[in-house]
PANU-420631 format. One record per atom (N, C-alpha, C, O, CB): x, y, z; residue in one letter; residue number from 1. Coordinates in nm, 2 decimals. Glycine has a CB too. Example, Ala and Ser with C-alpha at 12.3 -4.5 7.8 and 13.67 -1.06 7.14 Angstrom:
REM residues 2
    east   north      up  residu  num
    1.32   -0.57    0.78       a    1
    1.23   -0.45    0.78       a    1
    1.32   -0.33    0.78       a    1
    1.42   -0.33    0.85       a    1
    1.13   -0.45    0.90       a    1
    1.28   -0.22    0.71       s    2
    1.37   -0.11    0.71       s    2
    1.29    0.00    0.79       s    2
    1.34    0.11    0.80       s    2
    1.41   -0.06    0.57       s    2
This chain:
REM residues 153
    east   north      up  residu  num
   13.77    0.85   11.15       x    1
   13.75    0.71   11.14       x    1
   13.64    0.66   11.24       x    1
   13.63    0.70   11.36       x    1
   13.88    0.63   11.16       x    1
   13.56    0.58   11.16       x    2
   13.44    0.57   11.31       x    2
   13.49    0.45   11.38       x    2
   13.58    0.37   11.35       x    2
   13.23    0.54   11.27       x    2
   13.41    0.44   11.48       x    3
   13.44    0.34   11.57       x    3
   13.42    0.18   11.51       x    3
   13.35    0.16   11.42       x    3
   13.35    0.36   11.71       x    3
   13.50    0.05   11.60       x    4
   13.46   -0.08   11.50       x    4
   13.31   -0.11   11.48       x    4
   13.27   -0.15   11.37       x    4
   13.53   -0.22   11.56       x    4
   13.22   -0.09   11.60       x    5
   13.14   -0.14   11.59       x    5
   13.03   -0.10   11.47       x    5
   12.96   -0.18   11.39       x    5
   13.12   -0.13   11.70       x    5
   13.03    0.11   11.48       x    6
   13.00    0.18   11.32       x    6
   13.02    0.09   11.17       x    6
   12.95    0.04   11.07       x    6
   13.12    0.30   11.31       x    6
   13.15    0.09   11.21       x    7
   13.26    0.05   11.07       x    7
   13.21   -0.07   11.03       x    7
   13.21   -0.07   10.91       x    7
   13.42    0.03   11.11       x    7
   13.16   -0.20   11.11       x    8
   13.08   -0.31   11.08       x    8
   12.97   -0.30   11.04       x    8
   12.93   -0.37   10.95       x    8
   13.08   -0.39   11.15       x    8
   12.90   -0.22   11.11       x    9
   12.75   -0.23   11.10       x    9
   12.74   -0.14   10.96       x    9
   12.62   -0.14   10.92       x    9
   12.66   -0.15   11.25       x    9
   12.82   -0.08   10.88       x   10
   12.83    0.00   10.77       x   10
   12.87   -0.09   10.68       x   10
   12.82   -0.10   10.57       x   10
   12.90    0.12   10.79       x   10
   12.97   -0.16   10.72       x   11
   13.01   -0.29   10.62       x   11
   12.89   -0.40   10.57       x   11
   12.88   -0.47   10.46       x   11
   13.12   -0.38   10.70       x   11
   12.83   -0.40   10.71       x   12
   12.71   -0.50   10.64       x   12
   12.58   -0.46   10.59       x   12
   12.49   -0.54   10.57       x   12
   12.67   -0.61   10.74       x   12
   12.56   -0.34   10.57       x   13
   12.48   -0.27   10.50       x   13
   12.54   -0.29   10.34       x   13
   12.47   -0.34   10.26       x   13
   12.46   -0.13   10.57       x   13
   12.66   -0.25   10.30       x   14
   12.71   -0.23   10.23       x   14
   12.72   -0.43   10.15       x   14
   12.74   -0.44   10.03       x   14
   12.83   -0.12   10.30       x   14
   12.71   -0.52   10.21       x   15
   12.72   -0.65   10.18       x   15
   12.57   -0.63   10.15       x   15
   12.55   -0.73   10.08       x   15
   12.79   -0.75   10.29       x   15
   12.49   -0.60   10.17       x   16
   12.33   -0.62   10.16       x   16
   12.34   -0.48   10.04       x   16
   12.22   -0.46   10.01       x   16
   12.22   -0.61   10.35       x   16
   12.38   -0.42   10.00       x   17
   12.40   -0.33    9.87       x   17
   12.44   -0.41    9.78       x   17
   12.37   -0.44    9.68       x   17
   12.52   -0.21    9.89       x   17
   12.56   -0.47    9.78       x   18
   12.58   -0.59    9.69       x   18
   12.53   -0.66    9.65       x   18
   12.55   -0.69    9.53       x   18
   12.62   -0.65    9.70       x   18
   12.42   -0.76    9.77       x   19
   12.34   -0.86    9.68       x   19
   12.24   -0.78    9.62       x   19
   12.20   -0.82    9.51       x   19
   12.26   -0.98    9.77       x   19
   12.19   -0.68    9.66       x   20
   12.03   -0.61    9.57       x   20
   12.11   -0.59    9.43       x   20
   12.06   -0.62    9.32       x   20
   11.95   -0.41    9.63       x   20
   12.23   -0.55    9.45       x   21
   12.28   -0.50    9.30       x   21
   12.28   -0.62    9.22       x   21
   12.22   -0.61    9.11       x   21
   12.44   -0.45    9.29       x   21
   12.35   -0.77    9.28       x   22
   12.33   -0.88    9.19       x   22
   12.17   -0.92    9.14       x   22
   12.12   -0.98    9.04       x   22
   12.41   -1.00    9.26       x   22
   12.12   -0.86    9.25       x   23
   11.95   -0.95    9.23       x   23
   11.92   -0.86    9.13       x   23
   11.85   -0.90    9.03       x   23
   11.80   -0.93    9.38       x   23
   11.96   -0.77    9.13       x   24
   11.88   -0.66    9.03       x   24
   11.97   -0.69    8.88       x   24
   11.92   -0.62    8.79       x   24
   11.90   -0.47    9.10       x   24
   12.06   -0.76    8.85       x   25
   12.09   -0.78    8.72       x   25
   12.05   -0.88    8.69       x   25
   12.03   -0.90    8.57       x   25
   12.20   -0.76    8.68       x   25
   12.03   -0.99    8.78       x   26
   11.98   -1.13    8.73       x   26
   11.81   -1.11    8.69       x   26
   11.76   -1.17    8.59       x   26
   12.00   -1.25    8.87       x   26
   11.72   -1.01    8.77       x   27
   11.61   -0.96    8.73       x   27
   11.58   -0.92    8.62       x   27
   11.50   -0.97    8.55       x   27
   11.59   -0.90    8.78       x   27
   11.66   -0.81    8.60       x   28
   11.65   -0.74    8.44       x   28
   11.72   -0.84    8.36       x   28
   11.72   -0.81    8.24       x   28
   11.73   -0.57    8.42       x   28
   11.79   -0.94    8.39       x   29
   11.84   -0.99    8.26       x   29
   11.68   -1.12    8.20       x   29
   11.65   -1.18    8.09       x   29
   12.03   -1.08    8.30       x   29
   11.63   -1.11    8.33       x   30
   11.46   -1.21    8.33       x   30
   11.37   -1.09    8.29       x   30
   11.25   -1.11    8.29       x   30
   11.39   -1.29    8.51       x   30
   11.42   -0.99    8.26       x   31
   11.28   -0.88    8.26       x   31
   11.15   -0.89    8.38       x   31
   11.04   -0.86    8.35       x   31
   11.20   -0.93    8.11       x   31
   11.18   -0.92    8.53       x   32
   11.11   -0.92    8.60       x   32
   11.13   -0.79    8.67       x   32
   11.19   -0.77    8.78       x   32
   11.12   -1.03    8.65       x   32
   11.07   -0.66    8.55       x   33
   11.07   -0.51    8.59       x   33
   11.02   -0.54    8.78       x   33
   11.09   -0.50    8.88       x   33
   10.93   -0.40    8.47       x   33
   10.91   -0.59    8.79       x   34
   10.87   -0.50    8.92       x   34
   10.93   -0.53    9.06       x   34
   10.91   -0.48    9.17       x   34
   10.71   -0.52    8.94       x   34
   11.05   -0.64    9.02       x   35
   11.16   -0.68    9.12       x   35
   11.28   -0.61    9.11       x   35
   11.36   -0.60    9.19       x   35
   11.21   -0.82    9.13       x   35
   11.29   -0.53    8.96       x   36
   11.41   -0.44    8.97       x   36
   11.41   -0.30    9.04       x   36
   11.50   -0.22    9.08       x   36
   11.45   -0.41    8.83       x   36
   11.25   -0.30    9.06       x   37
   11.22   -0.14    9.11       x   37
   11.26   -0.21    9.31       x   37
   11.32   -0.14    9.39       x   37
   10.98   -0.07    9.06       x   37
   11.23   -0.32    9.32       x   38
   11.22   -0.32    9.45       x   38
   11.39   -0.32    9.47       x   38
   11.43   -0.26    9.56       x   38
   11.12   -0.44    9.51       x   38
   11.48   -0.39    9.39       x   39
   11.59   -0.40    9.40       x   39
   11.70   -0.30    9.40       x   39
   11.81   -0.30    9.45       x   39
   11.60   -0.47    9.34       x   39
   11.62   -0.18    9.32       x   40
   11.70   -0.06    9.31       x   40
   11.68    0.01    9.48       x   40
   11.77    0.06    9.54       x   40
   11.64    0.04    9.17       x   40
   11.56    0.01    9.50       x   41
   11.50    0.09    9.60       x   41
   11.61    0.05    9.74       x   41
   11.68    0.12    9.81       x   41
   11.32    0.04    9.62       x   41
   11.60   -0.10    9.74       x   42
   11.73   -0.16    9.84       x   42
   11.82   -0.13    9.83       x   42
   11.88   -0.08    9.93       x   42
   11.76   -0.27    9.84       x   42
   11.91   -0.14    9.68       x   43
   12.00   -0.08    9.71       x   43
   12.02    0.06    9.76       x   43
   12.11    0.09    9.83       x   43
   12.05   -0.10    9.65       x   43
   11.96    0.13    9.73       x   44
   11.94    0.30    9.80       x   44
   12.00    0.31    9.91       x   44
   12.11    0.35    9.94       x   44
   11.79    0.36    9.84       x   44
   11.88    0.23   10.01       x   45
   11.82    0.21   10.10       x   45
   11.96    0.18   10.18       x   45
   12.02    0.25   10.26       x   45
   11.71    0.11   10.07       x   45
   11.99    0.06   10.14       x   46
   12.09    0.01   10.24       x   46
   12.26    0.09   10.19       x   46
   12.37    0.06   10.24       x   46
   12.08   -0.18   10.23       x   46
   12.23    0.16   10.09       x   47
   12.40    0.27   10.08       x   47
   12.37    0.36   10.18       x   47
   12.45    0.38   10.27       x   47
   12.44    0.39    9.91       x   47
   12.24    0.42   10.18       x   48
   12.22    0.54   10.28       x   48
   12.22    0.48   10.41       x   48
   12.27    0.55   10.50       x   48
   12.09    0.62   10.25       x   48
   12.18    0.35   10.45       x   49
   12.20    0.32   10.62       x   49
   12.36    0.28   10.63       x   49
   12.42    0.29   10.74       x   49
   12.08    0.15   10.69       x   49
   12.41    0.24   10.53       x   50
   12.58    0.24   10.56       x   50
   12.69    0.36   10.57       x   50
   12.82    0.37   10.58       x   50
   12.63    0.16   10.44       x   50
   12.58    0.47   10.56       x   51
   12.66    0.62   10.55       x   51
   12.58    0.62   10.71       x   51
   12.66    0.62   10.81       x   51
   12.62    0.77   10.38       x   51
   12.44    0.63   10.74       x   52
   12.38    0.63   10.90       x   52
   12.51    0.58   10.95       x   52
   12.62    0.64   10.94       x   52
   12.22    0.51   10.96       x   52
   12.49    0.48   10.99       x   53
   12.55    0.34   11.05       x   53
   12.71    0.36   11.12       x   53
   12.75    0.32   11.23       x   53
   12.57    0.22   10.90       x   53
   12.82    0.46   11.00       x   54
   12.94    0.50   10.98       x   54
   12.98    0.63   11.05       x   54
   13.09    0.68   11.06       x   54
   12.96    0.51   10.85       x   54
   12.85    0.68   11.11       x   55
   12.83    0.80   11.21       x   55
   12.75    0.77   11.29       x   55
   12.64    0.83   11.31       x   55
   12.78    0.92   11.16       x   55
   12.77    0.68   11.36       x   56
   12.69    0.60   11.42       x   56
   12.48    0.66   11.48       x   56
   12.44    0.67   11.60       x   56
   12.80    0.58   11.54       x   56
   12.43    0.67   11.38       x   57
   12.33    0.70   11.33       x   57
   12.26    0.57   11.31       x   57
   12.30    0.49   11.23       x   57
   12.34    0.78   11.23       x   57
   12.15    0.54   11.40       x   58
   12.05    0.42   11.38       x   58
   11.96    0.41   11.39       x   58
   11.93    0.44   11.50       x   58
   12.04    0.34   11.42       x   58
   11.84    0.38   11.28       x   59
   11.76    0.36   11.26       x   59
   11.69    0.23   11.23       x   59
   11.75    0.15   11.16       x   59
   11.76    0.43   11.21       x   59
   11.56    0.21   11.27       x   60
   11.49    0.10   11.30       x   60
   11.39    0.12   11.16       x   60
   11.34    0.01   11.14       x   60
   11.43    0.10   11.47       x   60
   11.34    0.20   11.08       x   61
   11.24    0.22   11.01       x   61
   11.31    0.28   10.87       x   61
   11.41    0.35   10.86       x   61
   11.13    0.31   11.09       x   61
   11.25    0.23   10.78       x   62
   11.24    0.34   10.62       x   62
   11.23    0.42   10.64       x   62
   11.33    0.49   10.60       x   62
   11.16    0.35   10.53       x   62
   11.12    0.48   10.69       x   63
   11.12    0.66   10.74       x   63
   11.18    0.74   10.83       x   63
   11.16    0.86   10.84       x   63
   11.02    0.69   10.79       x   63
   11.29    0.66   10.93       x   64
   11.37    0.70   11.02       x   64
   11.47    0.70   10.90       x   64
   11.46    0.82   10.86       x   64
   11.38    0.61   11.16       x   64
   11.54    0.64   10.84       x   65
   11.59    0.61   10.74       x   65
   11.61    0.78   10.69       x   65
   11.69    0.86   10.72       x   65
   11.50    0.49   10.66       x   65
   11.49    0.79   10.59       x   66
   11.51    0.90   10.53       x   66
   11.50    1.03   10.61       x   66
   11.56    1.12   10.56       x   66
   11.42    0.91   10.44       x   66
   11.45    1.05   10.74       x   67
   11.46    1.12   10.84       x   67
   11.59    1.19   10.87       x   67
   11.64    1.29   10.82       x   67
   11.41    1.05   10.94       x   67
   11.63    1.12   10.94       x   68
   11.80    1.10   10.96       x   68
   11.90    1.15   10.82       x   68
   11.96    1.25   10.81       x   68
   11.83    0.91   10.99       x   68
   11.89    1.06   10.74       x   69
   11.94    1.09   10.60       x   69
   11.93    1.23   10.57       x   69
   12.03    1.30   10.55       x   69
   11.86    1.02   10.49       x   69
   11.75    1.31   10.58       x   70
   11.75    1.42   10.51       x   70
   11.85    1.53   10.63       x   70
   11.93    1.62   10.60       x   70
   11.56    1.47   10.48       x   70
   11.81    1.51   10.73       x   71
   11.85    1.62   10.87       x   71
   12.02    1.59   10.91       x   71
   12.08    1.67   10.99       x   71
   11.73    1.59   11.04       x   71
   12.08    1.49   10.87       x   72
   12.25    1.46   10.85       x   72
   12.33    1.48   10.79       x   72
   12.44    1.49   10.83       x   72
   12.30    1.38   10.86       x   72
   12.28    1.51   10.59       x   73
   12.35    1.53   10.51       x   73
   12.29    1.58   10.42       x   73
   12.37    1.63   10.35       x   73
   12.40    1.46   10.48       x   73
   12.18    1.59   10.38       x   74
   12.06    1.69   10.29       x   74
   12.09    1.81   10.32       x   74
   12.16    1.88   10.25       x   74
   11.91    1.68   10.32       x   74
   12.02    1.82   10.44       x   75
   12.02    1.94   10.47       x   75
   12.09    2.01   10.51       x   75
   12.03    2.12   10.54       x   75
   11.96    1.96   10.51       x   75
   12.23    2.01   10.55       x   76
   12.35    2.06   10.54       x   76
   12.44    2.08   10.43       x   76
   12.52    2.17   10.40       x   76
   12.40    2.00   10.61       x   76
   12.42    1.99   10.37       x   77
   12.43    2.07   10.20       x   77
   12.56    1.90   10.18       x   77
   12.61    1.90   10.07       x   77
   12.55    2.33   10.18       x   77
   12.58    1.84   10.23       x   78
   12.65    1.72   10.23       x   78
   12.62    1.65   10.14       x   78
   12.72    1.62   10.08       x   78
   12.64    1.64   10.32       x   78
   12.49    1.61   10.09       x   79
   12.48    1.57    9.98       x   79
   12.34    1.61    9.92       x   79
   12.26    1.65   10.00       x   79
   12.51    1.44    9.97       x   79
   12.31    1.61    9.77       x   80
   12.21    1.62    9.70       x   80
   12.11    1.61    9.71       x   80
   12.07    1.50    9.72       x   80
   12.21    1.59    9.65       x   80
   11.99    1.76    9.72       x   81
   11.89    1.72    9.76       x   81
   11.79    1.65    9.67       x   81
   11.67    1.65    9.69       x   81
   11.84    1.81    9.83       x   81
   11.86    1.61    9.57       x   82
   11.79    1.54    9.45       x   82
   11.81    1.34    9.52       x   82
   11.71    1.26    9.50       x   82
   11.91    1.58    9.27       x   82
   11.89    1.32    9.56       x   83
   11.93    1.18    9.65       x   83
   11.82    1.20    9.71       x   83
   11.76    1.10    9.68       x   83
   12.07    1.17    9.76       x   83
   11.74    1.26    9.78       x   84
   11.65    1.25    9.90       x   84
   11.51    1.21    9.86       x   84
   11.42    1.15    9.92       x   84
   11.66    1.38   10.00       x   84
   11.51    1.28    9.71       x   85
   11.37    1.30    9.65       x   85
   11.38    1.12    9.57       x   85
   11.29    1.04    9.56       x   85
   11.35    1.48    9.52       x   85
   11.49    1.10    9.54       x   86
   11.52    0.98    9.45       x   86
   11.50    0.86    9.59       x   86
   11.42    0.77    9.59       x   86
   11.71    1.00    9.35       x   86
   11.56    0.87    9.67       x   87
   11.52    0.76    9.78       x   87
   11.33    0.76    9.80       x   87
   11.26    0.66    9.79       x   87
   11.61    0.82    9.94       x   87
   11.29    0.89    9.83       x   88
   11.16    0.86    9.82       x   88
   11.06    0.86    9.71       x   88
   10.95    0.87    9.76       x   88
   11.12    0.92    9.89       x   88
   11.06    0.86    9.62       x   89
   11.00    0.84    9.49       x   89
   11.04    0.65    9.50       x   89
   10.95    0.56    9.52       x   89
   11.10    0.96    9.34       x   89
   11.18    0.62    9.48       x   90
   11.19    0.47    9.48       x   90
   11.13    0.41    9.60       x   90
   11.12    0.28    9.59       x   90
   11.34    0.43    9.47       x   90
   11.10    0.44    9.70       x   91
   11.02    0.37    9.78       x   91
   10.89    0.38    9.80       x   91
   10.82    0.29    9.86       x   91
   11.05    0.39    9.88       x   91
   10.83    0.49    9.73       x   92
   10.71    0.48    9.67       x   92
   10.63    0.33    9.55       x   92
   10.53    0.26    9.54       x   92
   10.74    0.60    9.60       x   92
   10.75    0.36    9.48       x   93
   10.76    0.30    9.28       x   93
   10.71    0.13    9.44       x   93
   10.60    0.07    9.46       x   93
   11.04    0.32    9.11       x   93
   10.86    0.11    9.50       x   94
   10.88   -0.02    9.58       x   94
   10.72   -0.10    9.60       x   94
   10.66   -0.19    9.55       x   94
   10.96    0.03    9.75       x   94
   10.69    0.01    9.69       x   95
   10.51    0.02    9.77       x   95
   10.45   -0.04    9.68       x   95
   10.37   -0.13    9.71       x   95
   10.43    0.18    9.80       x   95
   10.46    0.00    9.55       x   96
   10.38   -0.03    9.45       x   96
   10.39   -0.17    9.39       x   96
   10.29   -0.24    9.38       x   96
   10.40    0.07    9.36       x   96
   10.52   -0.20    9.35       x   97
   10.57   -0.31    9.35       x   97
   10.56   -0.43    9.41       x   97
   10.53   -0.55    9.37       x   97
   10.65   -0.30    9.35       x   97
   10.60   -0.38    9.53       x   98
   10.60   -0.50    9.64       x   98
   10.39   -0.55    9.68       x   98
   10.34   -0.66    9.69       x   98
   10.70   -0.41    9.83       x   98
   10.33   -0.41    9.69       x   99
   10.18   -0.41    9.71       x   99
   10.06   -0.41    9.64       x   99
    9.95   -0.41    9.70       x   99
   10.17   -0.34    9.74       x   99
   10.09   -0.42    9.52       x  100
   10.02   -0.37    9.45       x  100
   10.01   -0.45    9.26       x  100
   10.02   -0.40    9.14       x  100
   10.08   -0.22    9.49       x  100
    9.98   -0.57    9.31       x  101
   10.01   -0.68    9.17       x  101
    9.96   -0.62    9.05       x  101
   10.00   -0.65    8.93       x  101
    9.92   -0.84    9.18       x  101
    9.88   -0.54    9.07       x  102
    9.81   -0.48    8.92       x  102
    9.87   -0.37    8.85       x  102
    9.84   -0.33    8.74       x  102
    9.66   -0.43    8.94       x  102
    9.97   -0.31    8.95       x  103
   10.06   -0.22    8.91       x  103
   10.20   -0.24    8.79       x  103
   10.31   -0.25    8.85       x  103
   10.10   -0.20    9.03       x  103
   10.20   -0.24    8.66       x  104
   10.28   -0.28    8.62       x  104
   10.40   -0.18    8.62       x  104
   10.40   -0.07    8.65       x  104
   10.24   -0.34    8.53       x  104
   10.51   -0.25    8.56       x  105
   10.63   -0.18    8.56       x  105
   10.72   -0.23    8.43       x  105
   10.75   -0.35    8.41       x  105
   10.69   -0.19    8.69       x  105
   10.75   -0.13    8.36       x  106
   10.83   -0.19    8.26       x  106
   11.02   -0.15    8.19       x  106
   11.11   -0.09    8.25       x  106
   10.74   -0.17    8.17       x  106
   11.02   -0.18    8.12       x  107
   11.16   -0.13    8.10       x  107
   11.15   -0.02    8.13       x  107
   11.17   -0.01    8.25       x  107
   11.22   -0.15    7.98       x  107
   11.11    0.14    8.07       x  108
   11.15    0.24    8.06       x  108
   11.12    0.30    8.24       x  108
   11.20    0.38    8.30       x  108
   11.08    0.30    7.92       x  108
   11.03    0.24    8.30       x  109
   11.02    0.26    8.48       x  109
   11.13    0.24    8.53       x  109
   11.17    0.30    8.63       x  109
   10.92    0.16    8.58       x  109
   11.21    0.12    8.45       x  110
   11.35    0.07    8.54       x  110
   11.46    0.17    8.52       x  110
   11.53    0.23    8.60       x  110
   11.41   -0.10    8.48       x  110
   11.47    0.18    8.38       x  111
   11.56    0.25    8.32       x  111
   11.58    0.42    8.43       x  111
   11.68    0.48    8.47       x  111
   11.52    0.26    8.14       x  111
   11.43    0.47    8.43       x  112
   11.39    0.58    8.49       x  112
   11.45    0.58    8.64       x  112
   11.50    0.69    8.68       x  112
   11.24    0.58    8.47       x  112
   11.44    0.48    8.70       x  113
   11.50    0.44    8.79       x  113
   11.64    0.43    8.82       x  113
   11.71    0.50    8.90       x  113
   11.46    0.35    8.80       x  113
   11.67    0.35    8.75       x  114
   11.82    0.36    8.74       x  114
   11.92    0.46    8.71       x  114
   12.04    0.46    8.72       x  114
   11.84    0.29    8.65       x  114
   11.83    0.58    8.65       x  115
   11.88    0.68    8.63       x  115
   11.94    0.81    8.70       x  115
   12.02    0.90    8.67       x  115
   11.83    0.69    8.58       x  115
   11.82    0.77    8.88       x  116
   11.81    0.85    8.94       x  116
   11.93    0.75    9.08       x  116
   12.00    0.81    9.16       x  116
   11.64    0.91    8.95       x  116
   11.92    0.64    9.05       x  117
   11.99    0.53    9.18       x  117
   12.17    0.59    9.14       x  117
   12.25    0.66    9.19       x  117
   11.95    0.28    9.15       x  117
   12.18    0.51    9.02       x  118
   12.31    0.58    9.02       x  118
   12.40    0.67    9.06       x  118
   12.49    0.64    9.14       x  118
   12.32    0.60    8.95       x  118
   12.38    0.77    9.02       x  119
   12.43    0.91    9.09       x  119
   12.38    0.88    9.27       x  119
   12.45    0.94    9.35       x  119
   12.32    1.08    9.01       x  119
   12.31    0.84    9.31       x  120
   12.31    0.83    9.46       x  120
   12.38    0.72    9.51       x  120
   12.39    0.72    9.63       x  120
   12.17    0.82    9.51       x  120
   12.43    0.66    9.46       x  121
   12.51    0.53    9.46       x  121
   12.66    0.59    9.48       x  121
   12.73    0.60    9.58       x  121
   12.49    0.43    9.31       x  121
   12.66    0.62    9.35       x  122
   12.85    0.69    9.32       x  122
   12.85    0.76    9.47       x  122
   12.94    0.74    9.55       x  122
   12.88    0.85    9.16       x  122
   12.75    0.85    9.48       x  123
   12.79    0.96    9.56       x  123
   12.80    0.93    9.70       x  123
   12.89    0.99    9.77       x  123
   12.70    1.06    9.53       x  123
   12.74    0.84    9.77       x  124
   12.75    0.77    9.88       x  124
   12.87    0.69    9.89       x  124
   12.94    0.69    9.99       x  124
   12.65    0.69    9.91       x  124
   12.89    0.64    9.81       x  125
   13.05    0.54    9.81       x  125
   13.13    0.61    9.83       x  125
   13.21    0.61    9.92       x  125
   13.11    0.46    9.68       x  125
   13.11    0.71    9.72       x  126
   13.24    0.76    9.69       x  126
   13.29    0.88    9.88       x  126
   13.41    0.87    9.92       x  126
   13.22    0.89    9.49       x  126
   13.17    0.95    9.95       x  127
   13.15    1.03   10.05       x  127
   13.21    0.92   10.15       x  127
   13.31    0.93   10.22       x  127
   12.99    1.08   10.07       x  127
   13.13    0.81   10.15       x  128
   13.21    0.71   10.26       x  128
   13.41    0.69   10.25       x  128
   13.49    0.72   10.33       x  128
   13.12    0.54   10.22       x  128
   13.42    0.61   10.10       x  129
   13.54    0.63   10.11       x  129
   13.64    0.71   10.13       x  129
   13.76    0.67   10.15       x  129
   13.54    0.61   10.05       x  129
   13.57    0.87   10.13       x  130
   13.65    0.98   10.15       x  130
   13.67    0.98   10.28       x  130
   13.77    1.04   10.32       x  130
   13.60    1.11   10.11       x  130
   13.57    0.88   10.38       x  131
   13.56    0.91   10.53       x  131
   13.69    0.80   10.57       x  131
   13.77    0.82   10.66       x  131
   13.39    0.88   10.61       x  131
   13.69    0.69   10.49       x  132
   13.75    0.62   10.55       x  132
   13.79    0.50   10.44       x  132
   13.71    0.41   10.41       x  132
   13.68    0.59   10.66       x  132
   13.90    0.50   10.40       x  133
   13.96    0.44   10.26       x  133
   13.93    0.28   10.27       x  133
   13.88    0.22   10.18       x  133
   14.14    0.48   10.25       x  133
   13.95    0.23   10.39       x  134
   13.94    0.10   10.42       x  134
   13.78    0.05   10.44       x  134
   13.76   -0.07   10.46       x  134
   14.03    0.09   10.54       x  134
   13.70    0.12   10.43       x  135
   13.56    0.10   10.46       x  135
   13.49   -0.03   10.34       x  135
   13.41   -0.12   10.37       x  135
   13.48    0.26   10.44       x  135
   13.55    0.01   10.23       x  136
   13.49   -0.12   10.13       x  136
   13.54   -0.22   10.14       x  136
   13.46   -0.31   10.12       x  136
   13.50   -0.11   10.01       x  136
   13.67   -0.25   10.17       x  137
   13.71   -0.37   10.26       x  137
   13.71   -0.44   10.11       x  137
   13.71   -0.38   10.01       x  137
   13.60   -0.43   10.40       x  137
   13.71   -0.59   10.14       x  138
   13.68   -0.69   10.01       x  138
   13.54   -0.70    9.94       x  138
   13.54   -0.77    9.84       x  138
   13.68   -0.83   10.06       x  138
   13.43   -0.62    9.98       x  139
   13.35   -0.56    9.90       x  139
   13.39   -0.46    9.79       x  139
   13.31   -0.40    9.71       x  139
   13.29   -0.50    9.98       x  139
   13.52   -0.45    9.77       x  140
   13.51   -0.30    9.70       x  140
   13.53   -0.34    9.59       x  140
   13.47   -0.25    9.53       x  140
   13.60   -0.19    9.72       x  140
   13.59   -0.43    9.49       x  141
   13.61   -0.44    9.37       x  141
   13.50   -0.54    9.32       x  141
   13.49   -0.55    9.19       x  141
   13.74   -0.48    9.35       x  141
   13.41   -0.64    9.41       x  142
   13.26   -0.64    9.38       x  142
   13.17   -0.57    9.36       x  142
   13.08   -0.59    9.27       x  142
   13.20   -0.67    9.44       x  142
   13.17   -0.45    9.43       x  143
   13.09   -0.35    9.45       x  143
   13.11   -0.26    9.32       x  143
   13.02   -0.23    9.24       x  143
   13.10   -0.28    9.59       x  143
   13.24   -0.21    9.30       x  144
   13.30   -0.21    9.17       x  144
   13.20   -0.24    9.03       x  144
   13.12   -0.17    8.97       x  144
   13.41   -0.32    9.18       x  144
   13.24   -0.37    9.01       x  145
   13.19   -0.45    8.92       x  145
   13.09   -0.44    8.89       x  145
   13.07   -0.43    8.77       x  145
   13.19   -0.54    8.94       x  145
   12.95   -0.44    9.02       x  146
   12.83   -0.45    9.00       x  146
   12.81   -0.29    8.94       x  146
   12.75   -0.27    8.84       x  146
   12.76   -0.50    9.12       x  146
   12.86   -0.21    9.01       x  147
   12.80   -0.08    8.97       x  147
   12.87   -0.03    8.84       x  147
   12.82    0.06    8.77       x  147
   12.82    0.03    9.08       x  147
   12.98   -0.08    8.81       x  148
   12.97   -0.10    8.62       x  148
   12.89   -0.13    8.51       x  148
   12.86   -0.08    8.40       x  148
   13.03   -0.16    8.58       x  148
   12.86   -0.28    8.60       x  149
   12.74   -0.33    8.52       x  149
   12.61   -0.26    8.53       x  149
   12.53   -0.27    8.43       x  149
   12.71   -0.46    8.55       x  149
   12.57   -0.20    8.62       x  150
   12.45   -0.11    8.66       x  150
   12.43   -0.02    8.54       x  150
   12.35   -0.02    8.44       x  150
   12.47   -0.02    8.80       x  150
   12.53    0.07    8.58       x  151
   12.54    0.19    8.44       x  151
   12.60    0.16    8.32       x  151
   12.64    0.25    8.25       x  151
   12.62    0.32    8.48       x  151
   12.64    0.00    8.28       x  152
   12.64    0.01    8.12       x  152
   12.51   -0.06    8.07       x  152
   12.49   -0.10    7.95       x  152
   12.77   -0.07    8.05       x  152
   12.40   -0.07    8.19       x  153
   12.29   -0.15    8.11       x  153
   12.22   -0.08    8.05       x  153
   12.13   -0.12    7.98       x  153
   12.20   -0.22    8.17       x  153
């Protein structure tokens, strides 16, 4: 069980997982592809600093981010080294999105997306929860929800 201060700082990553998930269905239900790419990317982003965070692992940067990520659980075989390539590919697609107005993006980019977030999603939840049952707290049958709706879109 990690310590409280871990355990919060993982919880509120995990509350900032939630809203990208809602932003990201209110997006795609507007078809505003090139906010779903940034929204998927967040959520990644902030499952993997809530697994840092829960081992008390902190990082200040995206690239510390995946740093940490690849050399704590990649590469020990903890989790998939397909997660690591899917976090940086989506922060790439992001770059583009967030930078880059002439860059378009469309359904089948999202879908493509979505395809690879998922499985990194499940698998972080599910790794955390194994660490500590209570970690989703009143997040969890939101978090739930959203990631149903994720993968029946």
């Amino acid at each position: 069980m990690a310590n409280p201060d871990n355990l919060n700082a993982a919880q509120e990553e995990l509350a900032l997982l939630l809203d990208e998930l809602r932003s990201f269905a209110a997006n795609r239900n507007a078809y505003i592809h090139r906010k779903c790419i940034t929204n998927l990317y967040y959520a990644a982003f902030h499952a993997v600093r809530a697994t840092l965070f829960y081992h008390g692992l902190d990082t200040k940067t995206h690239e510390g981010t995946q740093r940490l990520f690849a050399a704590h659980f990649v590469k020990p075989g903890v989790l998939d080294r397909a997660h690591l390539k899917c976090l940086a590919r989506l922060e790439s697609d992001r770059l583009r999105a967030d930078y880059q107005g002439y860059h378009q993006f469309d359904e089948e980019d999202v879908g493509r997306a979505l395809a690879s977030v998922s499985p990194l999603l499940d698998d972080l939840l599910a790794y955390l929860k194994a660490q500590d049952t209570a970690i989703l707290g009143d997040a969890e049958l939101p978090l739930q929800a959203a990631l149903s709706q994720l993968q029946s879109s």
